[in-house]
C-alpha positions as CSV (number, residue, x, y, z in Angstrom):
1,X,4.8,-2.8,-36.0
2,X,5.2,-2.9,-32.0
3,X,1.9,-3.7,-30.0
4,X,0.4,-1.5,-27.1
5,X,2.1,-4.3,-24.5
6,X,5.8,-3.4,-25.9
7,X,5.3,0.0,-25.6
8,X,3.5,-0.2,-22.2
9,X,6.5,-1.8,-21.1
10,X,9.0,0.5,-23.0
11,X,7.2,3.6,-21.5
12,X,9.1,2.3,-18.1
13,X,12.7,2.0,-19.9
14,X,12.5,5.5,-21.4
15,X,15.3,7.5,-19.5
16,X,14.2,10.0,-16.9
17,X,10.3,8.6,-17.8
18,X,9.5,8.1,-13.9
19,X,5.9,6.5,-12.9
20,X,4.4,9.9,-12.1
21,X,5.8,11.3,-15.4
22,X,4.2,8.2,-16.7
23,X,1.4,7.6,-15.0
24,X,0.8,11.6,-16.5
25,X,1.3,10.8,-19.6
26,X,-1.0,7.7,-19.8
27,X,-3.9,10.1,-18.4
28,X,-2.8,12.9,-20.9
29,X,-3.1,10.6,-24.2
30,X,-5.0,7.5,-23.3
31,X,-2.7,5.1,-24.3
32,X,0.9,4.1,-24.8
33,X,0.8,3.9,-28.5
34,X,-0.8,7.4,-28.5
35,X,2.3,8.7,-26.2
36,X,5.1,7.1,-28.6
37,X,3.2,8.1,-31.9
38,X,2.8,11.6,-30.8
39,X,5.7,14.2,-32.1
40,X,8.0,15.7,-30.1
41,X,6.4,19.1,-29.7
42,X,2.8,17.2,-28.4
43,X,5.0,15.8,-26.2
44,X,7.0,18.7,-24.8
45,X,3.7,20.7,-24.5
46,X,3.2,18.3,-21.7
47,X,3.2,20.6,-18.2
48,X,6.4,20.2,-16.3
49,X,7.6,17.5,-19.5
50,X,10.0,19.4,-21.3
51,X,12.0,18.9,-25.0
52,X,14.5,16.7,-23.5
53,X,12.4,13.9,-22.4
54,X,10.0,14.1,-25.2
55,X,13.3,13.4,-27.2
56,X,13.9,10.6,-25.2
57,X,10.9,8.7,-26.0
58,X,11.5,9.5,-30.1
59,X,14.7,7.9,-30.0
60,X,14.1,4.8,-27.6
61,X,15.0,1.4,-29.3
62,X,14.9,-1.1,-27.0
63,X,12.0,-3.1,-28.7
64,X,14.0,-6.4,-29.6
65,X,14.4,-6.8,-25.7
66,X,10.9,-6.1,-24.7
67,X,9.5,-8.6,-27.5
68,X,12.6,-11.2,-25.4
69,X,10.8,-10.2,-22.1
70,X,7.2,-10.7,-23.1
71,X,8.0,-13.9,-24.3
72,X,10.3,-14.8,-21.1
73,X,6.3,-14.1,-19.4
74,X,4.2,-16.1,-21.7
75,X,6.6,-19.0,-21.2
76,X,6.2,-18.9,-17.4
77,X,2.6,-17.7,-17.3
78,X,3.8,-14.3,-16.0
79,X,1.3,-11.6,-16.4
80,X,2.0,-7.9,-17.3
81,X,-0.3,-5.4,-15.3
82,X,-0.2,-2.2,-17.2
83,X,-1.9,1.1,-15.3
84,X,-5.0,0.8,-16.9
85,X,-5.4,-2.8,-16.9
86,X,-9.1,-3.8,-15.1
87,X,-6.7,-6.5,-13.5
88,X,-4.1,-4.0,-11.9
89,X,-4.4,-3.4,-8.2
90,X,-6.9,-0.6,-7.9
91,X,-5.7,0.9,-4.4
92,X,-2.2,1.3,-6.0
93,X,-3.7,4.1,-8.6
94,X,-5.1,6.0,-5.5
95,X,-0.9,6.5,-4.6
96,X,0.4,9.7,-6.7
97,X,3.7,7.6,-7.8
98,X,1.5,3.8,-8.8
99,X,4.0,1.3,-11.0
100,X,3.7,1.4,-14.6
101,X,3.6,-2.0,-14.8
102,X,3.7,-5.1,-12.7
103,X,4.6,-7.9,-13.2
104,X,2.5,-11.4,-11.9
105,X,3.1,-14.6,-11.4
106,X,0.2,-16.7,-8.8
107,X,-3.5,-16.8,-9.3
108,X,-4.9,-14.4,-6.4
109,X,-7.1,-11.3,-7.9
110,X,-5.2,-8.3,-6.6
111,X,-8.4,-6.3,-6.4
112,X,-9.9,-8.4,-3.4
113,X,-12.4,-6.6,-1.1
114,X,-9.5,-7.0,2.0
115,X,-5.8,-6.6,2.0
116,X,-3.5,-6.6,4.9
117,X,0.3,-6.0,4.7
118,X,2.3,-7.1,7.9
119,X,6.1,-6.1,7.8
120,X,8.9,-6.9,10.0
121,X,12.7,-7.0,10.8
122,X,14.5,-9.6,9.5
123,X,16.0,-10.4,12.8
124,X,12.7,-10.9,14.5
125,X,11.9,-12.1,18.3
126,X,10.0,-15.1,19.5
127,X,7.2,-12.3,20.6
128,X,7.6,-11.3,16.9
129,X,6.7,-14.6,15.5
130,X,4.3,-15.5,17.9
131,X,2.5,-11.8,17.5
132,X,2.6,-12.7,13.2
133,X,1.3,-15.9,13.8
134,X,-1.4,-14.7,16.3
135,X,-2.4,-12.2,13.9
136,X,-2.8,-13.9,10.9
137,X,-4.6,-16.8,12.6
138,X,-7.2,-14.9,13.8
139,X,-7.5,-13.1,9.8
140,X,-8.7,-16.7,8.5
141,X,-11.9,-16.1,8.6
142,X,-12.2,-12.8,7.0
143,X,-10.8,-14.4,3.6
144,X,-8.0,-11.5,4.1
145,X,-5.1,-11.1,1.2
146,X,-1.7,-11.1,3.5
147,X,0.7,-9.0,1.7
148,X,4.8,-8.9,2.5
149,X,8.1,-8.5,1.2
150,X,9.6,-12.1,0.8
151,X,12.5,-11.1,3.3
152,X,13.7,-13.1,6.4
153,X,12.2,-12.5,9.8
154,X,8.6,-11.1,10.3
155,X,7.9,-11.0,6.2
156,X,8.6,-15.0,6.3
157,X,7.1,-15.7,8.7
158,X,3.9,-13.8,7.7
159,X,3.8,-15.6,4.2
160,X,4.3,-19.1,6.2
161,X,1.5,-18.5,8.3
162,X,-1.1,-17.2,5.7
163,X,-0.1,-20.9,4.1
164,X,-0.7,-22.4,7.0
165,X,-4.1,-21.2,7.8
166,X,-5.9,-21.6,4.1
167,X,-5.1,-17.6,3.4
168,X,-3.5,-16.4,-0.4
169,X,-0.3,-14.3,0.3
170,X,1.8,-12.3,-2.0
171,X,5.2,-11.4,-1.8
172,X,6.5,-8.0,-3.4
173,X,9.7,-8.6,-4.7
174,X,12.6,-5.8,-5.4
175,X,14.4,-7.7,-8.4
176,X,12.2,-9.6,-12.0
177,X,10.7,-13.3,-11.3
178,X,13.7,-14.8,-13.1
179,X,15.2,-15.6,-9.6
180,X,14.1,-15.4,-5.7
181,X,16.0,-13.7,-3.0
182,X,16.9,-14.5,-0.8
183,X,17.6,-18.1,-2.7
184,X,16.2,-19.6,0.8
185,X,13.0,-18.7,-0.2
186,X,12.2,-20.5,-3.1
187,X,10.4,-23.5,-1.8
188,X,8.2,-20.8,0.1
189,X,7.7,-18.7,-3.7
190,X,6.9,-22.5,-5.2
191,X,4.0,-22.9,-2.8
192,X,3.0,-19.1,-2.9
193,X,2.5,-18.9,-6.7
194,X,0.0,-22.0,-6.1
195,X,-2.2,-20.1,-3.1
196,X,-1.4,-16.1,-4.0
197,X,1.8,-15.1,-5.7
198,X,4.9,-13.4,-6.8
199,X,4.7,-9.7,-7.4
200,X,6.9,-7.3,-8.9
201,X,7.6,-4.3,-11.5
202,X,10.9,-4.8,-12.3
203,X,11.5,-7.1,-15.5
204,X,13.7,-10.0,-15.3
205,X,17.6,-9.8,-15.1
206,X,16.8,-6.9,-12.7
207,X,19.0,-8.1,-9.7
208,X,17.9,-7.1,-5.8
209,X,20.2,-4.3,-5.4
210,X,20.0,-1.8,-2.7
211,X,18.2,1.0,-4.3
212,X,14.9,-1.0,-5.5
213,X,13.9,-2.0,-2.0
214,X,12.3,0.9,-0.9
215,X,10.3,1.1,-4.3
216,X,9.5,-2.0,-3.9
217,X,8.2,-1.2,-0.3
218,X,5.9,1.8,-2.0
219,X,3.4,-1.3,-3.4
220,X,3.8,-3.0,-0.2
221,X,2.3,0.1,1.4
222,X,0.2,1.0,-1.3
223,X,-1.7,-2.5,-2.1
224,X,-2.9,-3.1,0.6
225,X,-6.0,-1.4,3.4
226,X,-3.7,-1.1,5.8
227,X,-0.4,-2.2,7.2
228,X,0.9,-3.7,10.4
229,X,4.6,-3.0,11.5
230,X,4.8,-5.9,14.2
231,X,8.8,-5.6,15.2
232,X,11.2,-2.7,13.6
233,X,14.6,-0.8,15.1
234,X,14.2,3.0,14.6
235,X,15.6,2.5,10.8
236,X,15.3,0.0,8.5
237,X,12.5,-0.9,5.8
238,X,10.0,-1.5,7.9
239,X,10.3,2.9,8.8
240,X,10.4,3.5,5.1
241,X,7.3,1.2,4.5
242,X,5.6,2.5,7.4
243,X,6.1,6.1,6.0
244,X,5.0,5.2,2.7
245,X,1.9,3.8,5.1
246,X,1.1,6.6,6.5
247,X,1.5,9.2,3.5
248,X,-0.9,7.2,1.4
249,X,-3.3,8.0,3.8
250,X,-3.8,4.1,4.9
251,X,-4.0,2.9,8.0
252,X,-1.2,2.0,10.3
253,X,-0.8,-0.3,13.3
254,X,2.1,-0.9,15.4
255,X,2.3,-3.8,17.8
256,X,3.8,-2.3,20.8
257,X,6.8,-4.4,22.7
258,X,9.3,-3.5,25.5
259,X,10.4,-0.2,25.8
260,X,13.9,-1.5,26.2
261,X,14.3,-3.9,23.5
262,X,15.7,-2.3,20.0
263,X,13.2,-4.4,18.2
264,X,10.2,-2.8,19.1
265,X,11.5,0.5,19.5
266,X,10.7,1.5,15.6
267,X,7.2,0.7,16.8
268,X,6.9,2.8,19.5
269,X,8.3,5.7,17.7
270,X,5.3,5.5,14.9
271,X,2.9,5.4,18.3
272,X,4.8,8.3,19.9
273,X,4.3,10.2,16.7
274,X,0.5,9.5,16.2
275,X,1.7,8.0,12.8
276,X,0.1,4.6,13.7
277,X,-2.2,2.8,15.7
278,X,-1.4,0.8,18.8
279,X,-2.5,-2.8,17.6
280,X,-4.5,-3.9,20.5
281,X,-6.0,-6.9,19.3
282,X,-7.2,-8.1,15.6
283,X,-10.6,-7.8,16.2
284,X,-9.8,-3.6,17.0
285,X,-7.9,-3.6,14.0
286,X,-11.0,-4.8,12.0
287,X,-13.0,-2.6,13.2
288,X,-10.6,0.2,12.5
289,X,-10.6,-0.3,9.2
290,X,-14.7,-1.4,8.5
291,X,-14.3,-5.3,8.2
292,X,-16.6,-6.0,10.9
293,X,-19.2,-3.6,12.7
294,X,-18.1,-2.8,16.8
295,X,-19.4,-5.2,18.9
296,X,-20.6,-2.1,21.5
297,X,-21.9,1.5,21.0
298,X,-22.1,4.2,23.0
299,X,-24.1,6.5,20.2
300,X,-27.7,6.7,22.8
301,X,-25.7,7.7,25.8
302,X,-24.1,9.8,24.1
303,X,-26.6,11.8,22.8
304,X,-28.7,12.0,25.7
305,X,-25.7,13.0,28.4
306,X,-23.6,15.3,26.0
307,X,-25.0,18.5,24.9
308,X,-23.5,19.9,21.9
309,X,-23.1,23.0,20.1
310,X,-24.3,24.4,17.1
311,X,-20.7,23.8,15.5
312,X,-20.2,20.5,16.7
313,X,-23.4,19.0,15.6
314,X,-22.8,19.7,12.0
315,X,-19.0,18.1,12.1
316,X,-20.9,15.3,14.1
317,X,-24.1,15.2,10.7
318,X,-21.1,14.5,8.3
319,X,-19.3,11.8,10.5
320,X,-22.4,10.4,10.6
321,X,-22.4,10.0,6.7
322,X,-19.1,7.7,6.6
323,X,-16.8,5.4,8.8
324,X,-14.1,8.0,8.9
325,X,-13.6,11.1,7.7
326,X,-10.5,13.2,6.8
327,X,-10.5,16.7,8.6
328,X,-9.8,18.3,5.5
329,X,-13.5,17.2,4.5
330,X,-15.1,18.5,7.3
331,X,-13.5,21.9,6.5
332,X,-15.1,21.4,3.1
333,X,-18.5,20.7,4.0
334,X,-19.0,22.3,7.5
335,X,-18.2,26.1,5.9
336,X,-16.6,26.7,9.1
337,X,-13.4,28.2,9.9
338,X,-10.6,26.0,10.8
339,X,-10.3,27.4,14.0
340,X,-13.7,26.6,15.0
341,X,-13.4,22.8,13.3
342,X,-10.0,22.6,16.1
343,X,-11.9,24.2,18.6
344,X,-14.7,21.8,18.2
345,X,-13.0,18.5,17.4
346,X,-10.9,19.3,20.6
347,X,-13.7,19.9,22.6
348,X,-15.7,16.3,21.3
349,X,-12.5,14.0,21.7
350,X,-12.0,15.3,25.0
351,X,-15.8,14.4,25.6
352,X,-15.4,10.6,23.6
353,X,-17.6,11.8,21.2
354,X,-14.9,11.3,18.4
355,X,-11.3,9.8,17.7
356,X,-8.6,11.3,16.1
357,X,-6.9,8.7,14.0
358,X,-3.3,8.6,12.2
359,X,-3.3,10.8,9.3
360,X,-5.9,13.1,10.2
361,X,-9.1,11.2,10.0
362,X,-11.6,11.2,12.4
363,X,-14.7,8.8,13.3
364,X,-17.5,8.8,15.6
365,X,-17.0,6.7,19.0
């Protein structure tokens, strides 16, 4: 008789089983036993499902090499994060397309209270290194979890300098922890594992082809608070990470460079297109995302020198409630047309009352 962990872990080698289809299907019968016990027609019945995948999971019979995985784990202390695990990473279930499992190797809790991803080229700058360095430096204090992807260049470099400066770091890997790529790295995975770790969800003998990379980006971008692009060309990873970044509703810095070297230009196309933030300084980029409280504000002046209307002084009552707010809440709870929210939210960010931020949120000055 298989155990829930074999199934958990079968549910992502079912063909055409996807981790949305999954994650559905976890949420729809509580647990993985319950989906491959169920009968074909419970199954079918599922919305947007169908006959031909329920069939699928009836005839799956891979279980001899998911009992071979598990044990490949227990030997080298690997654990197996399955969706509903209290020790899977919580800000990956608020992404619509979360891993069905993970796999872990390091001793870092992945639910941590700050997490900062910081992604590169691989062919980075000296004004790439020493903007990585800078950055993490001054994060040493704030007990921050620095998240990358274990490539060359600005990923690297990141993971070196979280080492460096007493910080866990875990790198997000697009093949199973029965190897390291690039092979370079493994002295840098040896010395992760000990302050952070190794993270993945693809099961060993899964080799670092192509197609896994940007999947693997998706938890990159989906871990962590926020992410920092420091150099990128106008394609690469680093764009599809970025994306991911911003789509997930996280924020998203760019550190801004020349405007004539190719390095930086990735960056300033994600400023151009208000999809991230210009990184200005760490400290700014704390604030940003409520690690530390603004050193100045400008609230008193503002209320005693601005007059506002009736409209704008309710979208100002709920900003008042959060940090940030999305605008599609302030439709919500304002009961005003969204004409009038534009109208309004024009007229106060034109007065620094408010700032727009990437992805539609909005917070007070």
């Amino acid at each position: 008789m298989e155990s829930e962990l074999v199934y958990q872990i079968a549910l992502t080698q079912v063909t055409g089983i996807g981790s949305v289809q999954a994650k559905l299907l976890t949420e729809h019968f509580g647990s993985a036993t319950a989906i491959f016990k169920s009968n074909k027609h419970e199954l079918g019945a599922i919305e947007g499902f169908g006959l031909l995948k329920a069939d699928a999971i009836k005839k799956f019979s891979g279980f001899a090499a998911i009992n071979e995985e598990i044990a490949f784990c227990q030997k080298h202390h690997i654990s197996i994060l399955f969706l509903t695990d209290t020790a899977y990473p919580k800000r990956l279930l608020n992404c619509y397309d979360p891993p069905t499992i993970l796999y872990f190797r390091g001793n870092v809790d992945l639910n941590v209270s700050r997490i900062i991803s910081i992604i590169g080229t691989r062919v980075n700058t000296d004004y790439g290194k020493q903007m990585t360095e800078l950055i993490v430096r001054e994060l040493q204090e704030q007990n921050v979890l620095v998240v990358s992807g274990m490539a060359f260049g600005i990923d690297s470099i990141a993971h070196k300098a979280a080492l460096q400066n007493s910080l866990s770091t875990v790198g997000v890997l697009a093949h199973g922890l029965d190897m390291i790529y690039p092979a370079q790295h493994k002295t840098l995975a040896t010395e992760m594992i000990q302050q952070g770790g190794l993270l993945t969800e693809y099961p060993r003998l899964t080799a670092p082809d192509k197609h896994n990379f940007p999947r693997r980006n998706r938890i990159v971008a989906g871990i962590a608070d926020g992410t920092i692009v420091v150099e990128t060309a106008l394609k690469g990873g680093s764009m599809i990470t970025a994306e991911l970044t911003y789509n997930y509703n996280r924020d998203l810095f760019a550190v801004p460079g020349k405007l004539t070297d190719a390095k930086s230009a990735g960056c300033l196309k994600l400023i151009q297109q208000n999809k991230a933030a210009v990184f200005t300084s760490t400290q700014n980029m704390m604030e940003v995302l409520g690690w530390v409280q603004k050193k100045v504000t400008v609230k008193k002046q503002r209320e005693l020198f601005i007059e506002l209307t009736s409209d704008e002084q309710s979208l100002v009552t709920i900003l008042q409630t959060k940090e940030t707010v999305h605008i599609d809440e302030l439709y919500l709870k304002s009961g005003l047309s969204s004409s009038s929210v534009a109208a309004a939210m024009l007229n106060m960010e034109l007065q620094n009352v408010i700032i727009c931020m990437p992805g539609k949120i909005y917070r007070l000055v």
